[in-house]
C-alpha positions as CSV (number, residue, x, y, z in Angstrom):
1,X,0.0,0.0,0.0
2,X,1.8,3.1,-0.9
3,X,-0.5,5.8,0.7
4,X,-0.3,9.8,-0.9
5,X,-0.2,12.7,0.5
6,X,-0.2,16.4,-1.2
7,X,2.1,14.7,-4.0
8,X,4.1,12.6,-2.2
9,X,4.4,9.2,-1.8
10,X,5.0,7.2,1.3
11,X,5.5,2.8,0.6
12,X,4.8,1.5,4.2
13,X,6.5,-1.6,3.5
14,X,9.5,0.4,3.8
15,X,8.7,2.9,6.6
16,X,9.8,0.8,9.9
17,X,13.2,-0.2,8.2
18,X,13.5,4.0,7.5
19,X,12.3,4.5,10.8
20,X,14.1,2.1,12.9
21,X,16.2,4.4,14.6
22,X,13.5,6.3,16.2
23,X,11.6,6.5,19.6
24,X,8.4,7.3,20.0
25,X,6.9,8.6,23.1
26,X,2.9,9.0,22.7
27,X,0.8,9.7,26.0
28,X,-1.7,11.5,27.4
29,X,-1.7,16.1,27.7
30,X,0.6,16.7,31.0
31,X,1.8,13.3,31.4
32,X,5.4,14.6,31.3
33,X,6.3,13.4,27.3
34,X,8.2,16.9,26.6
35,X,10.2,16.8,30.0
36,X,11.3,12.9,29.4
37,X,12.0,13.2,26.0
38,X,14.5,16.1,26.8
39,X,16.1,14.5,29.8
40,X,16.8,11.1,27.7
41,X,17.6,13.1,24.4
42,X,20.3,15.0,26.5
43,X,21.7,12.1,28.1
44,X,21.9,9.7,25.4
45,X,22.9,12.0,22.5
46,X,19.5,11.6,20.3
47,X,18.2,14.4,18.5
48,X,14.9,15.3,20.1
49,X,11.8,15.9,17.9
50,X,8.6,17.8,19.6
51,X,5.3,17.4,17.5
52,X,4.1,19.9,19.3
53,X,6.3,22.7,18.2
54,X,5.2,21.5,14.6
55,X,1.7,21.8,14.9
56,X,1.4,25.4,13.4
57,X,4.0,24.8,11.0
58,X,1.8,21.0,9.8
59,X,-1.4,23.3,10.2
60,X,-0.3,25.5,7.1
61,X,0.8,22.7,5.1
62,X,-2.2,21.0,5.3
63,X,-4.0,21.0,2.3
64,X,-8.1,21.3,3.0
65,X,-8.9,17.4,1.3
66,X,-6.2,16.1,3.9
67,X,-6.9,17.6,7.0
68,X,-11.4,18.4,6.9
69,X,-11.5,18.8,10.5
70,X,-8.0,21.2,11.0
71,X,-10.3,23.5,8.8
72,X,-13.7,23.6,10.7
73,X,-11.7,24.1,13.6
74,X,-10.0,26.8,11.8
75,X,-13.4,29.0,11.7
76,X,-14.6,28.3,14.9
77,X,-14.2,30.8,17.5
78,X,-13.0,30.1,20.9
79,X,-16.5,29.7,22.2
80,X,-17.7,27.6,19.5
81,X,-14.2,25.8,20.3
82,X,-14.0,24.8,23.9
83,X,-17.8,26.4,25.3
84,X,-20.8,25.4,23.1
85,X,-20.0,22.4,22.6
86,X,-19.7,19.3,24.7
87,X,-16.1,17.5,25.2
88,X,-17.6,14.4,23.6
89,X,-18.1,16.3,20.5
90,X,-14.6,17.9,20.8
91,X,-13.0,14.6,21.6
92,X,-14.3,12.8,18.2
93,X,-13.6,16.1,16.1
94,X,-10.5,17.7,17.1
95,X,-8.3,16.8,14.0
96,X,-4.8,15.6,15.9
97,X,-6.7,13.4,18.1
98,X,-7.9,11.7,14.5
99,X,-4.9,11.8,13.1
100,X,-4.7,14.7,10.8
101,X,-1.3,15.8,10.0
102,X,0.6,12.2,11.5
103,X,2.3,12.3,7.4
104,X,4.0,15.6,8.2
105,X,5.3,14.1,11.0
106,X,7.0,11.1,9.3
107,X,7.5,13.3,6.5
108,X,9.9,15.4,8.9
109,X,11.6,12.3,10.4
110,X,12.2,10.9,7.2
111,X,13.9,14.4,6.3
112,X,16.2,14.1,9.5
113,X,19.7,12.4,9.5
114,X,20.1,8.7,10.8
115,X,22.3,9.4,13.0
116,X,22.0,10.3,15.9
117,X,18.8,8.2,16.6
118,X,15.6,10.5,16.8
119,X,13.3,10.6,20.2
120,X,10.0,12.4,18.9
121,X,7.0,13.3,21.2
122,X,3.4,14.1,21.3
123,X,-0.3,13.7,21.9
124,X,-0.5,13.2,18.0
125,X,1.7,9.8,17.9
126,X,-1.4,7.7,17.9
127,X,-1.0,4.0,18.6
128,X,-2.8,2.7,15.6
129,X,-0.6,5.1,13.6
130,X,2.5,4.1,15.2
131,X,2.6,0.3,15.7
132,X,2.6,-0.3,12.0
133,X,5.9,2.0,11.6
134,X,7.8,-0.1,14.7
135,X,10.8,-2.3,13.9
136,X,11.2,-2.9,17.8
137,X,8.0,-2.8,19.6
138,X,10.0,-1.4,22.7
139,X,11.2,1.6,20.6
140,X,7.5,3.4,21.8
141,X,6.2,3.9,24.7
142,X,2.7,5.6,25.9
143,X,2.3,7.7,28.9
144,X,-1.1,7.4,30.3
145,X,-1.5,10.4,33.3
146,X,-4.2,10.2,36.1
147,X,-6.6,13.1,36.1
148,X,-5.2,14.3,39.2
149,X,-2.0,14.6,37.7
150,X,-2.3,15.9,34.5
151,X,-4.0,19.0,36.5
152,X,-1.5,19.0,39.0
153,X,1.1,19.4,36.0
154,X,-0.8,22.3,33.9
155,X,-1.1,23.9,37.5
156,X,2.7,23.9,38.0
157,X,3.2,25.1,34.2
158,X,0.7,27.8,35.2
159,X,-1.1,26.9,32.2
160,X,-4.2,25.6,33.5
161,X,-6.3,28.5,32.7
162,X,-4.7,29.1,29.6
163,X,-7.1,28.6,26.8
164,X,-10.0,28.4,29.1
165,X,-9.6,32.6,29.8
166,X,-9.6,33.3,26.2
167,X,-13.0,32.4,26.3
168,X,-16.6,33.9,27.9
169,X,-17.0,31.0,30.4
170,X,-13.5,30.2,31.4
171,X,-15.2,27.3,34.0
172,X,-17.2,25.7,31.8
173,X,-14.3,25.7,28.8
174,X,-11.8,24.4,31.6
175,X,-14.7,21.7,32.5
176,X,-14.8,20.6,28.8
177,X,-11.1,20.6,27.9
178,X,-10.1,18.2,31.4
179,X,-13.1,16.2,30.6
180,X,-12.1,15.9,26.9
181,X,-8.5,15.3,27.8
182,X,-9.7,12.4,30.0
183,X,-11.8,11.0,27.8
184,X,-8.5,11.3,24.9
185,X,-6.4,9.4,27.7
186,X,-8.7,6.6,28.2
187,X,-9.1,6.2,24.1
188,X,-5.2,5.3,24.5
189,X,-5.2,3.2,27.5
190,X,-7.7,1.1,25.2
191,X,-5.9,1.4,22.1
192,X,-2.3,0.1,23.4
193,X,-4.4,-2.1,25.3
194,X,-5.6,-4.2,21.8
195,X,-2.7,-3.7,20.1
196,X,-0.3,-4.5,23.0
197,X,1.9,-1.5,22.7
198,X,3.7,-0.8,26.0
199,X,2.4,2.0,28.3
200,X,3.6,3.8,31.8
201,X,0.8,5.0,34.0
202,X,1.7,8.1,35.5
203,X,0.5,9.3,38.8
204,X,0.9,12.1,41.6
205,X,3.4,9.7,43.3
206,X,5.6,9.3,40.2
207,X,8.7,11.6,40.5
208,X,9.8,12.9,37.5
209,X,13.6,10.6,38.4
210,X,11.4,7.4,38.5
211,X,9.4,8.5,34.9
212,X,12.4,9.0,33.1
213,X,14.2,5.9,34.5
214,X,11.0,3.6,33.6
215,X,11.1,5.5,29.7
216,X,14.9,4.7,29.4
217,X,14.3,1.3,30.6
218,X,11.3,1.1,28.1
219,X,13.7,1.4,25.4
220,X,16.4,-0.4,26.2
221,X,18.7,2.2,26.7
């Protein structure tokens, strides 16, 4: 199956043997993916790769036919985003939870260099998406947070009320994005689950020393 996107041409047969030399770490918002990925980048030499950081830069590259949902959520304002509507709905239609935009992301760690090996990180890495790219099954790992932690985390970023303000009913936009992130955590726990992909639940005990240490372990390095 050689699957296309905006011109170009991706041969999955060949993808995990291009890919080998990469670690994934998928997960949950604020289970800690950014802060791990750096620590074991820095202490093992990898290049580190943030799918975050790439999301505006994959949201202009997106062409309409690809990415349908990216562009209804384009037009909606912030209200219409995180307030009218309930965090079901916003679970099953916000576009990187369904996997708009995963081909920029290999596209990108196709165009980096093989060596060092590559540690990339994210919400977006889906399991279904990943698992067929995986030489070494241990080469990804999924970080599933508690919702006491994740909130504990945004709290100590000082982000908690981020988006939530920029609305007219910060509570009930907060109550729909932590409901909605739940909701996106327990999708995973389900998914690895089936396709027997390894995952790390991460809790209020977890230091971050121990998180890292179980990652590294993870992937045998």
């Amino acid at each position: 199956m050689r699957p296309e996107r905006h011109g170009k041409t991706f041969d999955v047969a060949a993808l995990p043997a291009r890919l080998g030399h990469v670690y994934w770490i998928g997960g949950g918002s604020g289970a800690g993916k950014s802060t791990i990925a750096r620590r074991i980048a820095a202490r093992h030499g990898l290049h580190l790769y943030a799918t975050d950081e790439a999301m505006s830069d994959h949201a202009s590259r997106s062409a309409p036919e690809d990415s349908p949902l990216l562009g209804e959520f384009k037009a909606m304002d912030m209200d219409e985003r995180w307030v009218n509507r309930s965090a079901e709905t916003m679970l099953e239609t916000f576009h990187w939870f369904r996997g708009e935009g995963f081909g920029l992301i290999v596209e990108d760690l196709l165009r980096l260099p093989r060596e060092p090996s590559v540690i990339v990180e994210g919400f977006r890495l889906l399991p279904h998406l990943v698992k067929p790219l995986l030489v070494v099954p241990g080469h990804a790992v999924w970080l599933l947070p508690t919702p006491e932690f994740r909130r504990a985390a945004f709290e100590h970023r000082g982000s908690l009320w981020e988006i939530a303000r920029k609305t007219s009913n910060p509570e009930t936009a907060l109550r729909n994005l932590l409901a909605r992130d739940r909701m996106f955590t327990e999708r995973l726990s389900e998914e690895t689950k089936r396709l027997e992909l390894p995952v790390i639940e991460v809790d209020t005990t977890m230091a971050e020393d121990e998180l890292a240490e179980r990652v590294t372990k993870a992937f045998g390095l």
